[in-house]
Every structure is written in structure tokens, then in C-alpha cells.
C-alpha positions as CSV (number, residue, x, y, z in Angstrom):
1,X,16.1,72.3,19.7
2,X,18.7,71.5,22.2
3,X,16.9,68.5,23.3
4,X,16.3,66.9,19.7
5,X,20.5,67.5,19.2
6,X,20.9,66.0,22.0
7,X,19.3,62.9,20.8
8,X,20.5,62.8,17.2
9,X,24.0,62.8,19.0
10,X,23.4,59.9,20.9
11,X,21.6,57.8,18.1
12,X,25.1,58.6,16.4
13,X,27.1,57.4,19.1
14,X,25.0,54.2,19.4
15,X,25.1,53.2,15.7
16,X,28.9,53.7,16.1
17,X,28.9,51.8,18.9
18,X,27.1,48.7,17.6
19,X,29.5,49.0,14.0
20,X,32.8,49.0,16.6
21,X,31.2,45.9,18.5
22,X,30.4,44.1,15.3
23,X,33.6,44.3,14.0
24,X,35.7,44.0,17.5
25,X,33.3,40.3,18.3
26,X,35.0,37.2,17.3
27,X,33.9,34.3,15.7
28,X,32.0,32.0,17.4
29,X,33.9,29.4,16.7
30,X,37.8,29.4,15.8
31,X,38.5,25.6,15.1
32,X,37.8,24.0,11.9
33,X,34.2,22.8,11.1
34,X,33.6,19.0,11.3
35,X,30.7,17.0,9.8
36,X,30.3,13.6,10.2
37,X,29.4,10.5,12.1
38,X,31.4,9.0,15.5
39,X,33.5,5.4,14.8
40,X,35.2,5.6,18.1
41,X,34.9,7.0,21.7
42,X,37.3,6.9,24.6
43,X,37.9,8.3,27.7
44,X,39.6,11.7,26.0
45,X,39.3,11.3,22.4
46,X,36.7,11.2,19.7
47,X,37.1,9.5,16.2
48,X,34.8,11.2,13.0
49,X,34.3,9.6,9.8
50,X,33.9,13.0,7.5
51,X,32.1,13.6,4.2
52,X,35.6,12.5,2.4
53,X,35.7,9.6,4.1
54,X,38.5,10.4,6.3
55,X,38.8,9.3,9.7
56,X,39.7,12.5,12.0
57,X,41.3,12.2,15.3
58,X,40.3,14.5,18.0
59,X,41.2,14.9,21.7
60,X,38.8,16.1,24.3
61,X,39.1,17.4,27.9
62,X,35.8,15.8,28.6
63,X,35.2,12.2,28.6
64,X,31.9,11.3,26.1
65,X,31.7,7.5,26.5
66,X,28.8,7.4,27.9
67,X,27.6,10.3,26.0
68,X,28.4,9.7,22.6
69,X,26.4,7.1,20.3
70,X,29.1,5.2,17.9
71,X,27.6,6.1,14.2
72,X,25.8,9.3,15.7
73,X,25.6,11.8,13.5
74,X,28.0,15.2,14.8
75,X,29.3,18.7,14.0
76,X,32.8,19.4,16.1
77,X,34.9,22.8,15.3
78,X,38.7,21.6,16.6
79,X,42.4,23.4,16.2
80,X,45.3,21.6,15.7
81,X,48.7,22.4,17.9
82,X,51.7,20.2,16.2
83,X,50.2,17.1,14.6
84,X,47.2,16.8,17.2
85,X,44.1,17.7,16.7
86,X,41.8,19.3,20.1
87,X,38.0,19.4,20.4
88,X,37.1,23.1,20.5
89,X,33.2,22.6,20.5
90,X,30.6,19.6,19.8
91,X,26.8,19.4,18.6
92,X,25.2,16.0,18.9
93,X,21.5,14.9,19.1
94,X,20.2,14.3,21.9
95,X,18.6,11.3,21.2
96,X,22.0,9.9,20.7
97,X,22.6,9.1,24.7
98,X,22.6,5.9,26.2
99,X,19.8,4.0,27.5
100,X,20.0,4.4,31.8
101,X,21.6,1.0,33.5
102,X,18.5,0.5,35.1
103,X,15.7,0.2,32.3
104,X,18.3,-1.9,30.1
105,X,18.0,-4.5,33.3
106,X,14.6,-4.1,33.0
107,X,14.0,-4.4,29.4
108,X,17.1,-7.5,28.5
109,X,16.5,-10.6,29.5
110,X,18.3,-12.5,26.9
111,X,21.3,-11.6,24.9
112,X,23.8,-13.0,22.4
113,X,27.5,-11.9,22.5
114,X,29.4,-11.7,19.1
115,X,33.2,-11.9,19.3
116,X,34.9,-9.8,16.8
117,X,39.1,-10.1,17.5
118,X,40.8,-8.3,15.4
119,X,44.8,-9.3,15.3
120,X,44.6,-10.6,18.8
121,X,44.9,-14.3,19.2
122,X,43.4,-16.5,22.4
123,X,40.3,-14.1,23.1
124,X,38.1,-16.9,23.9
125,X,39.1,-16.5,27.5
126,X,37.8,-12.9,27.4
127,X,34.5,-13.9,25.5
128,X,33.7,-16.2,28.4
129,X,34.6,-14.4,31.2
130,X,32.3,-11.1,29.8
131,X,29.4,-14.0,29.3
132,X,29.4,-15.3,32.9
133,X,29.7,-12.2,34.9
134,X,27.3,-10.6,32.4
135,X,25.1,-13.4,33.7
136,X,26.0,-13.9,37.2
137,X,25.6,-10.2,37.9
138,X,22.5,-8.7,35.7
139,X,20.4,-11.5,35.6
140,X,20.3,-12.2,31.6
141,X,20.5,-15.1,29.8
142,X,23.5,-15.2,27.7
143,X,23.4,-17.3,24.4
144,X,26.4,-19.3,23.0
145,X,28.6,-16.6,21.2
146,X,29.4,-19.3,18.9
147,X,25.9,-19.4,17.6
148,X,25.8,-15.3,16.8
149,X,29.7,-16.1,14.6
150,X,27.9,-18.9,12.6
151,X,24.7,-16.6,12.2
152,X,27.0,-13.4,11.1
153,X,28.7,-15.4,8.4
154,X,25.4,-16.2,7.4
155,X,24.0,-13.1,6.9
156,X,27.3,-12.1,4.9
157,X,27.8,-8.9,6.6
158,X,30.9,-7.6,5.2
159,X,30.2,-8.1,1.9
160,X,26.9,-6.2,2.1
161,X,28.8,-3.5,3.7
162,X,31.0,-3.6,0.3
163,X,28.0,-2.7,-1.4
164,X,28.2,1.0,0.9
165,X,31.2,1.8,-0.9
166,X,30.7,2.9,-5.0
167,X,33.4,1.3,-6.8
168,X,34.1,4.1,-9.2
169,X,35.1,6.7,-6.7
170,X,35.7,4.7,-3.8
171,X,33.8,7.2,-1.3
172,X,31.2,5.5,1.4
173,X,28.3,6.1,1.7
174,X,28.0,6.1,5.6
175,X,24.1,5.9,5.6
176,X,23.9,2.5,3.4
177,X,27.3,1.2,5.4
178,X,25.1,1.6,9.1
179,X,21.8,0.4,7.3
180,X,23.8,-2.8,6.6
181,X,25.1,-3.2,10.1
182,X,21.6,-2.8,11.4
183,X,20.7,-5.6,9.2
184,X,22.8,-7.8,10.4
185,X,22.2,-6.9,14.3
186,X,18.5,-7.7,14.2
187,X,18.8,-10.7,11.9
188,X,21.3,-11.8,14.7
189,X,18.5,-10.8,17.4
190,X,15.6,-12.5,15.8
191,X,17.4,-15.8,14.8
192,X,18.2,-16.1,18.5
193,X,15.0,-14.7,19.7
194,X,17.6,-12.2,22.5
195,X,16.5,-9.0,23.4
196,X,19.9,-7.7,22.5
197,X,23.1,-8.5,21.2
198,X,26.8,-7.3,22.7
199,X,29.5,-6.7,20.0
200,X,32.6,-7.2,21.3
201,X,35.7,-5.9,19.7
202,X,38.7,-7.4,20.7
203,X,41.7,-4.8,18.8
204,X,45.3,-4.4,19.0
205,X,46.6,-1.2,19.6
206,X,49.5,0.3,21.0
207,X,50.0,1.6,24.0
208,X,52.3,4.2,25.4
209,X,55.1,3.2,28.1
210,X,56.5,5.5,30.8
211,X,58.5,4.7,33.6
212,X,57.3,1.6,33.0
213,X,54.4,1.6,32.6
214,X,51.7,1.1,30.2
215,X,49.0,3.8,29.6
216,X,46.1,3.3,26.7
217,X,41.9,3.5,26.5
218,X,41.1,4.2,30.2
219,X,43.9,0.9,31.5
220,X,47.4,1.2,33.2
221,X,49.5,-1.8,33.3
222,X,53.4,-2.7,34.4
223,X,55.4,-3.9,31.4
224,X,57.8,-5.1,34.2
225,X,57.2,-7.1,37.4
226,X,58.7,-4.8,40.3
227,X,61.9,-7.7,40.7
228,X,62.9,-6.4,37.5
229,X,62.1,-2.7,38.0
230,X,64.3,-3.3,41.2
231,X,67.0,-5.1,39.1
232,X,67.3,-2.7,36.3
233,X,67.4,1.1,38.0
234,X,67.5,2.7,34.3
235,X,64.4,0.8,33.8
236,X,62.3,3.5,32.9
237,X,64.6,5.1,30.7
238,X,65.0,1.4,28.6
239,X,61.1,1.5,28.5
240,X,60.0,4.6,26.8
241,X,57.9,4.4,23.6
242,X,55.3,2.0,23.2
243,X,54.3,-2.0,23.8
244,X,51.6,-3.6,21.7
245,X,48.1,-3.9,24.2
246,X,44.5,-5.5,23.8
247,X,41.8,-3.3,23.9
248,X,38.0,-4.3,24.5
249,X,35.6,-2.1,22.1
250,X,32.1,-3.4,23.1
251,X,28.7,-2.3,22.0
252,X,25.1,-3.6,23.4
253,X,22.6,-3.1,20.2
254,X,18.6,-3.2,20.5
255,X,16.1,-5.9,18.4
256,X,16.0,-3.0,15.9
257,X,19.7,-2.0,15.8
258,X,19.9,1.0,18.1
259,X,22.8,1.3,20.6
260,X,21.8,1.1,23.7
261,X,25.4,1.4,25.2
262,X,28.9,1.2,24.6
263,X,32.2,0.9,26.2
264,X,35.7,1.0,24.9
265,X,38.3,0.2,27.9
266,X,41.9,-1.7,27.4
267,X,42.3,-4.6,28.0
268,X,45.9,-6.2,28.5
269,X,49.4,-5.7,27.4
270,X,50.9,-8.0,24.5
271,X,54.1,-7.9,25.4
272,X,56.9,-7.7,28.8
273,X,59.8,-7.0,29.9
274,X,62.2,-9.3,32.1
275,X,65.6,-9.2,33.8
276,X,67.9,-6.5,32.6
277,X,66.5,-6.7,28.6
278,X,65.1,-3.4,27.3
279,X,63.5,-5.9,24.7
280,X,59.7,-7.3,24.7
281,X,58.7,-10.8,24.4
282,X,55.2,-12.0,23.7
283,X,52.2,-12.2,26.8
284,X,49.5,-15.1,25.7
285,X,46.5,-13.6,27.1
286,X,46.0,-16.7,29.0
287,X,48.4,-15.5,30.7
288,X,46.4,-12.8,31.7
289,X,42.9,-15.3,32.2
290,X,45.2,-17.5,34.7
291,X,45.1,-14.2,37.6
292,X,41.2,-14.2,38.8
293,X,42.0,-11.8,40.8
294,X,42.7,-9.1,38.0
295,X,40.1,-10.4,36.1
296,X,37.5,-9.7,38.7
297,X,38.9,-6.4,38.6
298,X,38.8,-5.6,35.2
299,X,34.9,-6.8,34.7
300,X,34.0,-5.1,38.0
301,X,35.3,-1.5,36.5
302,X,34.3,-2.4,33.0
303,X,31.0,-3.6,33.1
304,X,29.9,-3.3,37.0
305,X,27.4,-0.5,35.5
306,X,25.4,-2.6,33.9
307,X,25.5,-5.1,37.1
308,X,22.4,-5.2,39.3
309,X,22.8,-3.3,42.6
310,X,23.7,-5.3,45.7
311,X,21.7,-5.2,48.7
């Protein structure tokens, strides 16, 4: 009798037990629940077109670039501290990473780039220097980017991706909008018989300044040569807020319109400072094409993964 009391108590105490832990666990998540598909991906933020057709913000502590499929379907749970928004948790298919470096140098041999600048004027300098170290250092054959422009407007592409958005509610349908840029990657791909086909994004954004200095998608640049640091000792005072910058958005799709890799990485600043003027005037990117030395840099860290390996 003693025994079987003995048991019954302890039965109790472990029902009990499991109710208290129950009610004392947490939620698995406390952010907000996000469903949607990736637009944008740097170095420590994510961008998610949601079911309302909103574009949401979100910071990161880890950097997904080479992780992260632009138009890859995700779920993200984030909390919001002032007015920015930070990545709490992230579920993404697997099949959305990146092809490895090494079998994209083995399956390319020919590829097209398409320049798309967006409020940024004298890109061609860019566009050519992407196309001859992209051939000088991987091997491919790169087509005339002026042959992918003619064939885009030829295929019409925005206005098919119009047709993704229902004119009576204005909501897109994301499905039909990436169906439609598909379309026009392969038609690109097969007019030009290339084994792929490099978007490149040329945007304006802005960049933050600080002492100086410049900070914005993975790039730091000097608004101010160092004479006129040295002239003006309140310099970095003067220079707070922001400068208008290029950034590079660039994306390497299949035949069949699958990304194969991506990389999003500023470019140059728009505007500088000189003498003792807190004010900006306007930097020409050729400007920026005229120092080979910088260039070299910026391709090296910007695209050197896709490079062959040296010997």
C-alpha cells in the first residue's frame, strides 16, 4: 500500500511538473513572423518583399550574400528597437545557395553582361572594366553588353513585368513578376548562345559619413583628400550625415534563369569635399576609372572569387 502511494504521489508531482514547464517555456520565437521572397542582400542586412507587397528592411549580425538567393522564397521572425528592424531567426531552402566558384568556371564559358544604371550617369567605364577582368581572369568569353541592352528592349521586359501587377488592387503577384524576369534571362541567353548572363545594377544610394569618411554596402571611402582633412581640423564634425555613392548590385543567372551567384558591394562616392567647404560638389565616375590602381582593387575584392586560381 505504501509503495503504490508512493507512486500515485510522484505521478502527481510529475504532471505538475510538466503543466509548470509548459506554462514557464517561452515562445519559440519572439520577433514578428515574415513571409516572403529576398530583393536585396548585403553584408548585414536583408530586404523581403511580403504578402502585402511591402518591402521590409532587416538587419543581420550574419552576413548572407553568399547564402541568400535574390527572389528565394523565406520565413524571418525580427523585433524592432526604434525604427530598425533586427533579424531574430531565418528559414530558407536549401537549394537556394550559390553554385561553388569552381563548377561555375567549369560549366561558363560564354557570357553576356547587361548593364542596368539606375540614376547614375558615366557607368560605361564600370561595364568595361567588369567585362575584361571577368575575361582576363576566369577564362570566359564575354559578349558585347550592348548586344544584351538591344535584346532586353526587345523582349519588352518591363512591360511584361506590368502584367504581374493586377490593376484593380495594385498588389503583385511575385510568382508571375519572377516568371517574367526568367523570361527575359534565357531569351537573352539563347539569342546570344552564352552560358550565362551577369546583371549588373549600377544604383544610387546614400552613404553614411563619419569622420570623414564614407561607409555603405561592404565599401569605405574618404569624402576628403587628407590635404584637406589636415586643412580643416573640425573636418569631421562638418562631415557628418550622408554623401550620395554608387553601388554595384550584380547577379550571374543560368540558360534557364536560376541564380547561380550574386554580389552587391559599393562602388564609389558621388560627391567630395575640398578646402575648408563643409559643402559637396559632384565626382564623374571617370574620375574614379582614371586611378587603375583602385580599380584593380575594387575588382580584385569584388569579383576575385569567381577568378581562376593562380599558380
Amino acid at each position: 500500500m505504501g509503495t503504490r502511494l508512493l507512486g500515485i504521489v510522484c505521478v502527481i508531482f510529475a504532471i505538475f511538473g510538466s503543466v509548470s514547464s509548459l506554462r514557464s517555456q517561452k515562445p519559440q520565437h519572439a520577433g514578428i513572423k515574415l513571409e516572403g521572397y529576398v530583393t536585396v542582400v548585403t553584408p548585414d542586412s536583408i530586404m523581403v518583399f511580403d504578402r502585402k507587397n511591402q518591402e521590409v528592411q532587416i538587419h543581420t549580425d550574419k552576413d548572407y550574400t553568399s547564402i541568400l538567393a535574390i527572389a528565394s522564397p523565406v520565413t524571418v521572425w525580427y523585433t524592432t528597437k526604434g525604427s530598425v528592424n533586427h533579424l531574430e531567426d531565418i528559414v530558407y531552402a536549401s537549394g537556394g545557395a550559390f553554385v561553388p566558384a569552381n563548377r561555375l568556371r567549369e560549366s561558363i564559358q560564354r557570357i553576356i553582361i547587361l548593364p542596368r544604371p539606375e540614376d547614375v550617369q558615366n557607368t560605361e567605364g564600370l561595364i568595361s572594366a567588369i567585362s575584361k577582368y571577368l575575361s582576363d581572369k576566369t577564362g570566359w568569353y564575354v559578349a558585347p553588353p550592348e548586344l544584351a541592352e538591344e535584346l532586353l528592349n526587345r523582349t519588352k521586359a518591363s512591360a511584361v513585368s506590368l502584367d504581374a501587377i493586377n490593376p484593380n488592387t495594385g498588389e503583385v503577384d511575385m510568382q508571375r513578376y519572377l516568371e517574367a524576369q526568367r523570361g527575359w534571362v534565357t531569351a537573352i541567353a539563347n539569342e546570344t548562345r552564352s552560358d550565362a548572363v551577369l546583371e549588373v545594377k549600377i544604383v544610387q544610394v546614400k552613404a553614411k559619413v563619419r569622420s570623414s569618411i564614407a561607409y555603405w554596402d561592404d565599401m569605405t571611402e574618404p569624402v576628403a583628400s587628407r590635404k584637406t582633412r589636415d586643412l580643416s581640423p573640425f573636418a569631421w564634425m562638418e562631415s557628418r550625415g550622408w554623401v550620395y555613392a554608387a553601388t554595384a548590385d550584380m547577379a550571374l543567372w543560368s540558360q534557364t534563369g536560376k541564380l547561380l551567384w550574386n554580389k552587391r558591394r559599393g562602388f564609389a562616392i558621388l560627391g567630395v569635399r575640398s578646402g575648408m567647404s563643409p559643402q559637396y560638389h559632384e565626382r564623374p565616375l571617370t574620375e574614379v576609372y582614371s586611378d587603375s590602381t583602385a580599380m584593380g582593387r575594387w575588382l580584385d575584392s569584388t569579383l576575385g572569387q569567381l577568378a581562376r586560381p593562380q599558380n
